[in-house]
C-alpha positions in Angstrom: 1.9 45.0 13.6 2.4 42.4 11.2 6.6 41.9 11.0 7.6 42.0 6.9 10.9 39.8 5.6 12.4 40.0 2.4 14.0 37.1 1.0 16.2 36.7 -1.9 16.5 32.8 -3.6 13.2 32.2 -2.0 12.2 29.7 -5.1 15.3 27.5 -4.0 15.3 25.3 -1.0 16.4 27.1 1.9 13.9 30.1 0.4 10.8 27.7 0.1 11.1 26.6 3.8 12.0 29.8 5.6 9.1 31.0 3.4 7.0 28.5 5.3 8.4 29.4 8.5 8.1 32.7 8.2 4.3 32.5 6.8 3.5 30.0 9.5 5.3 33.1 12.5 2.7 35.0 11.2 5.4 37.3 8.8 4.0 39.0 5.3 6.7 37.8 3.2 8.1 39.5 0.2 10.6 37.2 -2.3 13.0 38.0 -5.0 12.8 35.6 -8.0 14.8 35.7 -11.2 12.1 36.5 -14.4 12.4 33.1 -16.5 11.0 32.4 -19.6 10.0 28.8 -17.8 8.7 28.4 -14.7 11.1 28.3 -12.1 8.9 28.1 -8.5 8.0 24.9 -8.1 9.2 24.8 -5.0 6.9 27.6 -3.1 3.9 27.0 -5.4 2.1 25.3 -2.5 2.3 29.1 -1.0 0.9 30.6 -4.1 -1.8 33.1 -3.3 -4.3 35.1 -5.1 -2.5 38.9 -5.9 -6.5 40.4 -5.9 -6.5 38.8 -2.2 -6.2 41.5 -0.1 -5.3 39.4 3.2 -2.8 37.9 1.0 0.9 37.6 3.0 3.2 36.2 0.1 4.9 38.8 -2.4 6.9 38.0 -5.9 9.1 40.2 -7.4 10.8 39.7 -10.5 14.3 40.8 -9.9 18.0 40.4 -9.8 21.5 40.4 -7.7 23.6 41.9 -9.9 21.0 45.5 -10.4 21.5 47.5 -7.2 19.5 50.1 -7.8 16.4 48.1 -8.0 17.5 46.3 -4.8 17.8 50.1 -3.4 14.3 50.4 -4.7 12.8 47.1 -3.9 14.0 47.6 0.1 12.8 51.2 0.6 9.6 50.2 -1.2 9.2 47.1 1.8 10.6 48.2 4.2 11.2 44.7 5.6 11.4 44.5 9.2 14.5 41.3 8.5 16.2 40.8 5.1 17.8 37.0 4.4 19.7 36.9 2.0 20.0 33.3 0.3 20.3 33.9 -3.4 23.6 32.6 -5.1 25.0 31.0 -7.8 25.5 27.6 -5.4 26.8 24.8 -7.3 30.7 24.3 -6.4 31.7 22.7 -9.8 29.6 24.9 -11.9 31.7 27.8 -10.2 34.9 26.5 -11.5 33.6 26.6 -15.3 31.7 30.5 -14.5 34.0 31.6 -12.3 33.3 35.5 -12.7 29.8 34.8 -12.7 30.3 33.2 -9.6 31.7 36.1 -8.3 29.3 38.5 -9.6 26.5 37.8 -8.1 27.7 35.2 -5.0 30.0 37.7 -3.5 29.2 41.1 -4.9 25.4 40.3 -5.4 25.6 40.4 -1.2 27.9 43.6 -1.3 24.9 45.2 -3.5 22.2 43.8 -0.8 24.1 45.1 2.0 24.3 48.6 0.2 21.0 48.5 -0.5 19.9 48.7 2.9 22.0 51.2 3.6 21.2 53.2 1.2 17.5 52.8 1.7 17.8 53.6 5.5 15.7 50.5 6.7 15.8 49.3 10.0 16.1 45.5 9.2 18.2 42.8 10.8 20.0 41.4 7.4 20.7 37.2 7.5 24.0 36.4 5.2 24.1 32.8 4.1 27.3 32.1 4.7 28.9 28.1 3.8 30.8 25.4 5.5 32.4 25.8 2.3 35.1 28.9 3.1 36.7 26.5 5.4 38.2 24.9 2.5 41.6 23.0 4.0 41.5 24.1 7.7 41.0 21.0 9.5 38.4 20.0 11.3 36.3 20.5 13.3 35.5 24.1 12.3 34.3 26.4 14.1 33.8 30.7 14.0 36.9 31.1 14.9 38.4 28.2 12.2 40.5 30.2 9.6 38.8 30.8 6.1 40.6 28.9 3.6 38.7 28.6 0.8 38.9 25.5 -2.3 36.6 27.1 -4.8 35.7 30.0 -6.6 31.9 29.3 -5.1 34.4 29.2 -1.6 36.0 32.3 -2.5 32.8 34.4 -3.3 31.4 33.6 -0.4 34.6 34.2 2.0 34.3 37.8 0.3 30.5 38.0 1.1 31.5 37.1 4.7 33.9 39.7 5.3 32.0 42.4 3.9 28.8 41.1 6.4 31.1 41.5 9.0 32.2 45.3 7.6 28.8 46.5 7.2 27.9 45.2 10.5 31.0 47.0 12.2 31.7 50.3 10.1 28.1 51.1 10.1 26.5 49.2 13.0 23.8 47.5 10.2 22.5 44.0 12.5 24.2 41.9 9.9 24.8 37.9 11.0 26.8 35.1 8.8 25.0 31.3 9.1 27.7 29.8 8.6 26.0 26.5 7.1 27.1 22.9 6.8 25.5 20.6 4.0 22.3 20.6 4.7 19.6 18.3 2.4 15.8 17.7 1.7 13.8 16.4 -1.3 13.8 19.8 -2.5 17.8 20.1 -3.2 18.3 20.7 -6.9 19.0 16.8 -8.5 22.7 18.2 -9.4 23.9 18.5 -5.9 24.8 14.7 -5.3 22.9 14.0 -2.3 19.8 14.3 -4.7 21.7 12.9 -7.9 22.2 9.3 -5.5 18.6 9.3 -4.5 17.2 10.5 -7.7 19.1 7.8 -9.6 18.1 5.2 -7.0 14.4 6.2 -7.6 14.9 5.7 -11.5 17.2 2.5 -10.9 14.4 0.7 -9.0 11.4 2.3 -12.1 13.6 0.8 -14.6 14.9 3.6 -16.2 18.7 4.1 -15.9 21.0 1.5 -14.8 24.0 3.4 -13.9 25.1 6.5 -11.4 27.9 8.2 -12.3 30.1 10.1 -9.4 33.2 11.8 -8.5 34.6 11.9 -5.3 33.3 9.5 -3.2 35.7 9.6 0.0 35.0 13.1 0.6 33.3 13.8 4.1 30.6 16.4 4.8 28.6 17.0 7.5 25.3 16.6 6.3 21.7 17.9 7.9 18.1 18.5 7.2 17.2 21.7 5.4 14.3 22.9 7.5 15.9 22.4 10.8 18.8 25.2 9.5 16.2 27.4 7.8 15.0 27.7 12.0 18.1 28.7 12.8 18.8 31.1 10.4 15.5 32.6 12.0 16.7 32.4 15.5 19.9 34.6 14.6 17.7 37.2 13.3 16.3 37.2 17.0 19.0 37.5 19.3 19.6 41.3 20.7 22.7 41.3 19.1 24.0 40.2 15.9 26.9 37.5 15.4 28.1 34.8 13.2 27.0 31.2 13.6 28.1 27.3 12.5 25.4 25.4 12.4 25.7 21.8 11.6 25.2 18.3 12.9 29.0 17.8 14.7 29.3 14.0 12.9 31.0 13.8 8.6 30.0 11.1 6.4 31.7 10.1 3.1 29.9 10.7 0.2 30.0 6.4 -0.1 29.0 6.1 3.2 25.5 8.3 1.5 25.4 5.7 -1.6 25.6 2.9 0.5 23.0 4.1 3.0 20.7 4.8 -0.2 21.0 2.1 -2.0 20.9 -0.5 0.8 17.5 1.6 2.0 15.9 -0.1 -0.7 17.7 -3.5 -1.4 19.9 -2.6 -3.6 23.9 -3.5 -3.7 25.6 -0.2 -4.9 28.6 -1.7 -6.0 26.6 -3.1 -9.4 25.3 0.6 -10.2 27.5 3.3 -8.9 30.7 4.0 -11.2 33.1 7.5 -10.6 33.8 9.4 -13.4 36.8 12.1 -13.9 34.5 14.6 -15.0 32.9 15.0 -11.5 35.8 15.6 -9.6 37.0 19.0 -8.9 40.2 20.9 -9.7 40.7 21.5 -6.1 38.5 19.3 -3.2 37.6 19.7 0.3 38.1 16.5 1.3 36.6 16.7 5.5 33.9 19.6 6.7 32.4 18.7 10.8 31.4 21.4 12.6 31.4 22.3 16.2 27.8 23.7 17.2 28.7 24.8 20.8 28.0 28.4 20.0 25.0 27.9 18.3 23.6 25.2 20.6 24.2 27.2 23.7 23.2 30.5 22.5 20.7 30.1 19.9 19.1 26.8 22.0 18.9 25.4 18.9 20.5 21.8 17.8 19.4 19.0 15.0 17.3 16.5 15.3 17.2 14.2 12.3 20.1 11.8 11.9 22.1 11.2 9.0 20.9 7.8 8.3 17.1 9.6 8.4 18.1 11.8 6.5 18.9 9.5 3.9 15.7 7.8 3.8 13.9 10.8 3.7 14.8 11.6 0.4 14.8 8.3 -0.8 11.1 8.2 -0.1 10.5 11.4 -1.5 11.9 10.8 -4.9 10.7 7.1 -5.1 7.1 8.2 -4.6 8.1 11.5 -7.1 8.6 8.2 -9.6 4.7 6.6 -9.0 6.8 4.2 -6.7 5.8 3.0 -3.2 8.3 4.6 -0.7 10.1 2.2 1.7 8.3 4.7 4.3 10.8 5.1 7.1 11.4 8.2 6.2 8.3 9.2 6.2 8.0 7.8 9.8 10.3 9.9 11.1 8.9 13.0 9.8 5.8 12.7 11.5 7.3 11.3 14.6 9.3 13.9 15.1 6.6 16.9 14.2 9.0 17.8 11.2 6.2 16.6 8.4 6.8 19.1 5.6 4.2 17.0 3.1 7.8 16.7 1.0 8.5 14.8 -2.2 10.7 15.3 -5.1 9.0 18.4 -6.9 8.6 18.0 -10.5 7.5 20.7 -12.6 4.2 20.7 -15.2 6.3 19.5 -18.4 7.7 16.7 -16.2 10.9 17.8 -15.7 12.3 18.3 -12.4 12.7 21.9 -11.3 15.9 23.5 -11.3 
């Protein structure tokens, strides 16, 4: 029988790509998207199919993390055969100005998922996107067993999320696993998340239309992958015959001006005449180094990254010079197709012309 998952944030990147993977496994997917008086799913309308088709394997509810009874609903109506939840409020500074929103639906909008199937009596393995980002302070490199210190209320939501993955997966024996998730980019990360503000910028730099990127932090070090290769994992966990928590990352940090100067050089450009920090960017509290150590994940899971940082980097470059009418550099491109990761990506820009949120 054809396996079902449910999926909530499926119109945000991590959700557009599992959607892929999933559809391409053969899986009838069913998605939870928040009812918009714009469009808001740009990002999966490549999957769109016809609702009168009756072979069709891609379902859209209108819906929201902070109503648990319609989750309740929603779930026993599915039945899903694996649940991933990736919906959140997921912007680190944004949670320091809403920080009770933040909390709301990023750490008790998982509480009301995991009651939900509970509640509903499914038998579905349940995926909790967990973040690099609970680590906070501890030094690294972090690992499962690296204490959760978190730096953020985004941090602290999802420490809280964690824990009660791990309760629900104890007290009731529910096959509940934490990805726990290092930066991980594509040309479909929102253009607020500064990965995609550099390469956005450099895209509009090179058309002529700004002059200027303005940034906070820039020594801070992440470890920084590609989207879709941690989407696969986050499948993988769902397959093992019993259910854990996982770091997935790349094992190597980069500084956040180690990124600019990668970007900018990609296409010619000196950084140091366009890039400028303002205070506004910076954080009341920062992270200031996030590596993680795969071994788990590499030796149980089999699974391990094969895009570098540097392609990374030209990857969305590409992507968001071509979203501009511009001739990508094309390297990034190259290494897509060489390495059978070809996702047809660029920067996705919604009918009104603005980029999608």
């Amino acid at each position: 029988m054809t396996r079902k998952a449910f999926v909530t944030g499926i119109t945000g990147q991590d959700g557009s790509y599992l959607a892929e993977i999933l559809l391409s496994k053969g899986y009838e997917v069913h998605g939870l998207i928040r009812r918009a008086s714009t469009f808001n799913t740009c990002r999966i309308d490549h999957l769109y199919e016809d609702p009168h088709d009756p072979d069709r394997r891609l379902f859209l509810y209108h819906g929201d993390l902070t109503d648990s009874l319609q989750l309740t609903n929603l779930l026993y109506d599915v039945a899903p055969d694996e649940v991933y939840h990736l919906g959140a409020q997921s912007h680190v500074k944004v949670s320091f100005e809403m920080p009770e929103y933040t909390g709301n639906v990023t750490g008790l909008g998982a509480t009301r998922l995991l009651e939900a199937v509970k509640r509903s009596g499914i038998k579905a393995s349940f995926y909790q996107a967990s973040s690099s980002e609970m680590f906070g302070s501890s030094p690294p490199p972090q690992d499962e067993d690296t204490p959760l210190r978190p730096r953020s209320p985004y941090a602290a939501a999802k420490v809280y999320a964690f824990w009660m993955a791990v309760n629900y997966r104890e007290a009731y024996g529910l096959p509940v696993s934490n990805g726990i998730l290092f930066n991980h980019e594509s040309p479909r990360r929102g253009e607020t998340f500064v990965t995609r503000k550099i390469t956005r910028a450099i895209a509009h730099i090179v058309a002529g239309k700004q002059k200027y990127l303005y940034l906070g932090n820039l020594d801070a070090k992440r470890d920084w992958g590609y989207a879709p290769e941690y989407v696969e994992a986050m499948w993988l966990m769902l397959q093992q015959a019993q259910p854990d928590d996982y770091v997935i990352g790349t094992g190597e940090a980069h500084s956040v001006r180690e990124f600019v100067d990668e970007a900018f050089s990609y296409v010619g450009l000196d950084a140091r005449e366009h890039v400028k920090t303002d205070s506004r960017y910076f954080r009341p509290t920062e992270v200031q180094v996030l590596i993680a150590n795969t071994k788990k994940a590499r030796q149980r899971l089999g699974w391990e990254p094969k895009v570098t940082f540097g392609q990374l980097v030209r990857i969305m470059v590409d992507a968001d010079m071509e979203s501009q009418g511009l001739k990508p550099i094309g390297e990034g491109r190259a290494t897509l197709s060489r390495l059978g990761l070809n996702h047809a990506d660029r920067a996705l820009v919604n009918p009104t012309g603005g980029v999608e949120r």
